[in-house]
KOLMAR-244055 format. One record per residue (C-alpha): x, z, y; residue in one letter. Coordinates in steps of 0.25 Angstrom, whole numbers, plus 5000, padded with zeros to 4 digits. Layout:
XZYa...
//
This chain:
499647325168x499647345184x498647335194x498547235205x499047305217x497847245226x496947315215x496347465224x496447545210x498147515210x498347645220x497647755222x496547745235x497147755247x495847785255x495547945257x495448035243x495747895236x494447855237x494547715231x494347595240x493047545235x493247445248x494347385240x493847405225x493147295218x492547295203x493847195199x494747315203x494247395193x494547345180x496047315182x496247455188x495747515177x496547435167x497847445173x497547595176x497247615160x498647545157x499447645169x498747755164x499147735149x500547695153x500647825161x500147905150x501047835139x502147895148x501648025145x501648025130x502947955131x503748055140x504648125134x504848255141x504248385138x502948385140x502448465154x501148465162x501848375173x502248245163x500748275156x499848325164x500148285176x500748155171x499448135164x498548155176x499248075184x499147965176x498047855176x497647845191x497547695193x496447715181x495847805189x495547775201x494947645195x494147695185x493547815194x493247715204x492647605195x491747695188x491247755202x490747625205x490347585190x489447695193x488747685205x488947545210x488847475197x488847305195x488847205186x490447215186x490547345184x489647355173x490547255165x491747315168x491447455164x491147375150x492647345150x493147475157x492447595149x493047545136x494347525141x494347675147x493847695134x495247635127x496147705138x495447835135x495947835120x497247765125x497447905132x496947985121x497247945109x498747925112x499448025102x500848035112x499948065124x499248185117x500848215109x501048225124x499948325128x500148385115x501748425118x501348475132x500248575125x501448615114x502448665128x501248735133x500948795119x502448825119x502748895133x503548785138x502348725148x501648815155x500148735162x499248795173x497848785169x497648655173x498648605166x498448675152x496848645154x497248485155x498248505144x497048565134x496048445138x497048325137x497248395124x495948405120x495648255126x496548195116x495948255104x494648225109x495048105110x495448075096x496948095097x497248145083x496448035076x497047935067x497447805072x496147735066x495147835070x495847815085x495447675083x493947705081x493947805091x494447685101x493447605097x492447725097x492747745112x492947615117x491547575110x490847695117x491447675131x490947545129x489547575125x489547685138x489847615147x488747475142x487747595139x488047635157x487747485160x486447485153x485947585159x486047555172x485547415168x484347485162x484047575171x484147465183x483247375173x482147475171x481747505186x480347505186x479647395197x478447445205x477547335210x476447415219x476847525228x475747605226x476247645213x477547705219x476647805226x477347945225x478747885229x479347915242x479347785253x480747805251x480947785237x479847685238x480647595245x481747625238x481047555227x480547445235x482147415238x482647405225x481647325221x481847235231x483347225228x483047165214x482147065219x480647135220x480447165236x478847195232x479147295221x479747425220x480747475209x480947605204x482447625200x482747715187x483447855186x484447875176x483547975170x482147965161x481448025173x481347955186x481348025198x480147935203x479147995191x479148105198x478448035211x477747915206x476147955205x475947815198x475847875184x475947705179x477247705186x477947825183x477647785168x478447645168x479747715176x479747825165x479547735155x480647625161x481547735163x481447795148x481447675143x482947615147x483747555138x482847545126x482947405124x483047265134x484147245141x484747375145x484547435129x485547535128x485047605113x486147525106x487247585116x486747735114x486747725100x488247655098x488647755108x487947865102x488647815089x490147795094x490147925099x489447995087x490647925080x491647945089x491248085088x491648085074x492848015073x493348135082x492948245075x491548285080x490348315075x489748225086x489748165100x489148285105x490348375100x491348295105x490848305118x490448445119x491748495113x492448445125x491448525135x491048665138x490048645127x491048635116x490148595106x488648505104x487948625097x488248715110x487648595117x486448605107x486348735108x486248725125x485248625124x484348665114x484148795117x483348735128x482448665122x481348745118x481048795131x481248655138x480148605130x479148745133x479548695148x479348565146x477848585140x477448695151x477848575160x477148475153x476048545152x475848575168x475948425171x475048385161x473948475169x474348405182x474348285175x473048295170x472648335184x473148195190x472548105177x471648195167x471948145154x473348085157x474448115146x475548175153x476748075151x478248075154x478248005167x477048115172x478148215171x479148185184x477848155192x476848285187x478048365188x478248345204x476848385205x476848505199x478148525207x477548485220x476248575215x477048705212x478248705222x477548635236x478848535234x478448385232x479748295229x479348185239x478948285250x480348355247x481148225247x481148215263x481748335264x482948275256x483748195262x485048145255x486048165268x485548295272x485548325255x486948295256x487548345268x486648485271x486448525254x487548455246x488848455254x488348565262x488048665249x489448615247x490148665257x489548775257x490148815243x491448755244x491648735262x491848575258x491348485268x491048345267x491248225278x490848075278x491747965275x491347845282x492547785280x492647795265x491847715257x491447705241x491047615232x489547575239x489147565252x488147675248x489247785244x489547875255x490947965256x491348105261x492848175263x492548325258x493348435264x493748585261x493248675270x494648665279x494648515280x495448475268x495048375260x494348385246x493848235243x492948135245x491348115240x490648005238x489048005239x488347885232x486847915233x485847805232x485547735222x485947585219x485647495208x487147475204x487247635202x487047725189x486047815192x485847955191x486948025201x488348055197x489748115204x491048045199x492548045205x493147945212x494648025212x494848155206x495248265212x496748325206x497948395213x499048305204x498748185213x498348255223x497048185224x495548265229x494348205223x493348105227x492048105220x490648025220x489148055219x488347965215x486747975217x485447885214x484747915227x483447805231x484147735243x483347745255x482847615262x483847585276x483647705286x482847795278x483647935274x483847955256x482948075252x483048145239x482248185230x482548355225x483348295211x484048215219x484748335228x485148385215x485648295209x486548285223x486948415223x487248405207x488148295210x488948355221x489248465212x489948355204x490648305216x490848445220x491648465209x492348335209x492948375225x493248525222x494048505210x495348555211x496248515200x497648465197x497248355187x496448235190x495648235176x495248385180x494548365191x493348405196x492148365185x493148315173x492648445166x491948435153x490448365154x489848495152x490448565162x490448465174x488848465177x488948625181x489548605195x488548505198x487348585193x487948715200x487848625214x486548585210x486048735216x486248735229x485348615232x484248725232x485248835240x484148875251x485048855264x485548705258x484048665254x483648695269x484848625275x484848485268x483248485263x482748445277x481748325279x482348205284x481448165294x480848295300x482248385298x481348505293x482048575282x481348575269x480148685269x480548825264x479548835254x479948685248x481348765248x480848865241x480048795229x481248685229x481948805222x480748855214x480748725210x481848695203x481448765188x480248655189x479948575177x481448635171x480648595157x480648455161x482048435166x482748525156x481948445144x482348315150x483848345151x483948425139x483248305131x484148215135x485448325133x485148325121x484948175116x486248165121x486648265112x485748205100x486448065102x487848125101x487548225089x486948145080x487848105068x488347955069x487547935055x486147985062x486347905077x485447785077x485947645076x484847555080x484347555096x482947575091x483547705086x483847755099x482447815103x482047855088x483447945089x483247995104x481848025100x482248095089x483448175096x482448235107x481548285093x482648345087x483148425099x481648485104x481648375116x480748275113x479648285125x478848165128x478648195140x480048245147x481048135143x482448175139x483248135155x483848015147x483547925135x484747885126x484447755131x484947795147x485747915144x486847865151x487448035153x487548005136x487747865135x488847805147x489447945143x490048055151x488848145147x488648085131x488348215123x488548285135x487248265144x487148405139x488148475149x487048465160x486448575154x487748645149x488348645164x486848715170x487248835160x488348865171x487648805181x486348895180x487349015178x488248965189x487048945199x486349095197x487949155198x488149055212x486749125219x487149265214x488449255222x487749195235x487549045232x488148935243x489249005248x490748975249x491249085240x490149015228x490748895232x492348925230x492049005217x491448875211x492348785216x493748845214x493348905202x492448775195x492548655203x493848655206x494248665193x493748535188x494048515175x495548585175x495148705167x494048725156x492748725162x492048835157x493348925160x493048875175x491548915174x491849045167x493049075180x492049035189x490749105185x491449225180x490849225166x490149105155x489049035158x487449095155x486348995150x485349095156x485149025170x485048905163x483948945154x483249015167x483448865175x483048785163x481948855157x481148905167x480148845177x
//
């Protein structure tokens, strides 16, 4: 099958880095790239089975990363914009595309001469006559272990179910993404009287004036939803009435009308549950953390649960603190779910002198940007990072830099899309748009993607504190993604197991709070007076607050991620109006069932468990802090923010990417294994 010539996928980019030509791209490019880069990519991998010279790592390894570009660029570049400037079209083709991908998958791994192949290069190296560099003998166990993984050695009618199995749960993903986004766009909550927005900045205020005008209402409001069960608004909104229907709107997505997605969790839940099976695991949940650092669910278990007791003292010391303020504000009043976000910011405000919305126009997004992010950057690493007018992305609001070594030479490109938009998932993410690798000489560009509240025309973007985290915890993603330096395009950067990759970014998270950065980038936007030093100083001391609530929250939902992909097949509901009873159930059985401290997602809107990626795996957040905490406490032993921290980490860690075993890095970097003290210190207290 060849591509049209005219199509923009048929040669690699010739703009700078191969960044694709979005100018050029249109959504009728995408699924004819894709096919015919399936059908060259499996022509070229038929050669390999089929060659019949010994086997070395030039006609396999190198033949094997070399194959499958056109498939690349155009499937990197479809899902960058499937992602974050989604349409009608798009949505419907992904329902063709994810199963397809599914099919070529099991095309590669269940082809017996293809792993013969890889089999006969492991058998020279067993036997002396092929020597491999560590890269080469890392990539030689992983393929290995991919095939059987994949179900390799299966008989040819358990391969058949298997195919069905995986084509049936790419399809139920990739439905289960669309609904989401559906539903959460669908369950924005309308605000008919200003007065009840009272605690909003003007800012956000008439954010929600706008997009309520852009779906036809000029004289309401609209308050869009966060991925998450909380919503950032709870904590501002003094309307007690109004912060009990966005709580209750947000929770309750995908329970039923139009965007009901129970049926899709529980065939999903199912398919892999089976699946599971058929491969030879106990579950879902083993499969996937036998394939991470984790190695297995019960050490998973073990992680989590060991927690929970003191997550719910925490969490009841807290509840009890804003019950009294509470009862302060309405004597009488049952403290409720959506109370919590907005009590909480008072006691905040009460104990550390820092009230959110006084702090926000001290937090500008530019001067976030250039004076903390990129500067706490070049900083560790001597990278700088310059403005690309010329280049464009895929949306007008997407923004690109050139980053460079400290000498001038290139590194790659980074792509910056901040605001939110109604065609956009939520939440914030960091993906690649080319992989860095040495065999095709190529360096990497790589995109964040955030859910900023656009300003109204001429006004600046100001943040709120979670929000400069969450920027500086993507950046460590992309950070990442641009110092990988690896030979193979499939090692690059972040292709490291799940429960790995989330350390980087949690380690970048420190230095939003690094005393000479915070006094740089936190200045207000109108006055140009830095942040005051005492706000400096309980912004710090701030940070174990309300640890009961947040870890209980993320440690619910962790593990009812972990409940839906241990349950035996026999035991998973079969009915959606089974869906809350078992969810329900799940949070009693692992200590976590709090009325008042929701778990961070509901099966229903799980899309980390359910659109996959993260399924059985929403775990490793907590996993990748263990060496995170550890990591942080070692980093402001040895002097912080400096250049010699900065190369340790990257030419030890980062640049590595996924080309050696993960932990064998950590271990090479810090010197020794990992200590759960410092999280237990971070977690526990406060």
């Amino acid at each position: 099958m060849l591509l049209d010539s005219a199509n923009p996928f048929a040669t690699r980019s010739s703009l700078p880095f191969e960044l694709p030509d979005y100018r050029l791209i249109r959504t009728e490019h995408y699924q004819p790239a894709i096919a015919a880069g399936m059908v060259e990519h499996l022509a070229e991998l038929a050669a390999i089975a089929q060659n019949s010279s010994a086997a070395t790592a030039v006609n396999v390894i190198d033949a094997w990363e070399t194959s499958g570009q056109l498939l690349g660029r155009a499937v990197l570049a479809y899902y960058t914009v499937k992602w974050s400037d989604t349409s009608d079209e798009l949505d419907a083709l992904d329902a063709v595309i994810a199963p397809k991908l599914a099919q070529h998958s099991d095309a590669i791994h269940l082809n017996r001469p293809l792993y013969d192949r890889v089999l006969a290069l492991a058998g020279r190296v067993a036997a002396g006559d092929v020597v491999l560099d560590p890269q080469q003998a890392y990539w030689l166990t992983r393929t290995r272990l991919a095939f059987e993984r994949a179900g390799v050695q299966l008989g040819p009618a358990d391969q058949e179910t298997l195919r069905a199995l995986n084509t049936r749960i790419a399809e139920l993903q990739s439905a289960f993404t669309i609904e989401v986004m559906a539903g959460r766009n669908a369950a924005a909550v309308w605000v008919d009287d200003a007065g009840d927005l009272a605690g909003l900045t003007p800012a956000e205020i008439g954010a929600a004036r706008e997009l309520a005008a852009q779906r036809g209402r000029p004289a309401a409001w609209l308050i869009e939803l966060d991925n998450t069960s909380g919503q950032r608004p709870l904590a501002a909104l003094a309307n007690r009435a109004l912060r009990q229907r966005l709580f209750q709107a947000s929770i309750g997505r995908g329970l039923g009308g139009d965007h009901d997605t129970r049926r899709l969790v529980i065939d999903l839940a199912r398919a892999r549950a089976e699946r599971a099976a058929l491969l030879g695991f106990a579950h879902h949940a083993d499969y996937v953390a036998a394939d991470g650092c984790a190695g297995s669910a019960a050490a998973v278990a073990e992680l989590l649960t060991s927690l929970v007791p003191a997550v719910r003292r925490n969490v009841r010391a807290e509840a009890a603190e804003l019950d009294a303020v509470l009862q302060r504000l309405t004597p009488g009043a049952t403290l409720e779910p959506w109370d919590w976000q907005y009590l909480a910011e008072l006691v905040r405000t009460e104990r550390y002198q820092v009230d959110a919305n006084r702090l926000r126009p001290y937090l500008e997004l530019e001067r976030v940007l250039h004076e903390g992010v990129f500067a706490a950057a070049t900083a560790l690493y001597g990278i700088t990072f310059s403005e690309r007018t010329d280049l464009s992305g895929y949306h007008p609001q997407v923004r690109v830099w050139q980053v460079d070594e400290a000498d001038g030479s290139p590194i790659g490109l980074f792509l910056g899309d901040f605001h939110t938009r109604e065609s956009k998932n939520g939440g914030a993410w960091m993906n690649n748009l080319v992989d860095q690798n040495h065999l095709l000489g190529q360096l990497a560009v790589v995109c964040n993607n955030a859910n900023l509240v656009r300003p109204a025309a001429g006004e600046v973007t100001l943040m709120a504190w979670d929000d400069v985290i969450t920027l500086f915890h993507e950046f460590g993603h992309t950070l990442h993604g641009l110092l990988s330096d690896v030979r193979y395009p499939s090692k690059s950067g972040t292709n490291t197991p799940r429960d790995f990759v989330e350390y980087p970014s949690q380690v970048n998270e420190m230095w939003a709070l690094e005393p000479s950065l915070l006094r740089a980038y936190a200045v207000h936007h109108e006055t140009g007076e830095p942040l005051p030093s005492e706000w400096v100083d309980t912004l710090v001391s701030s940070t174990l607050f309300q640890q009961g609530y947040q870890t209980a929250e993320y440690l619910a939902a962790a593990l009812l991620d972990q409940e839906w992909h241990t349950t035996p097949l026999a035991e998973l509901p079969t009915d959606p109006e089974q869906l809350e009873t078992f969810e329900a159930a799940a949070l009693q059985r692992v200590g976590l069932a709090e009325p008042l401290v929701p778990p961070r997602y509901r099966s229903a809107y799980f899309r980390h468990s359910f659109e996959g990626g993260y399924d059985a795996g929403y775990y490793s957040y907590l996993w990748a802090e263990v060496l995170d905490a550890d990591t942080a406490v070692w980093l402001r032993a040895t002097g912080g923010l400096t250049r010699s921290n900065g190369e340790r980490f990257r030419r030890r860690l980062l640049a590595r990417g996924g080309s050696v075993d993960a932990m064998d890095s950590y271990r090479d970097y810090r010197g020794q294994e990992p200590v759960i003290d410092h999280l237990l210190e971070r977690r526990l207290t406060g």
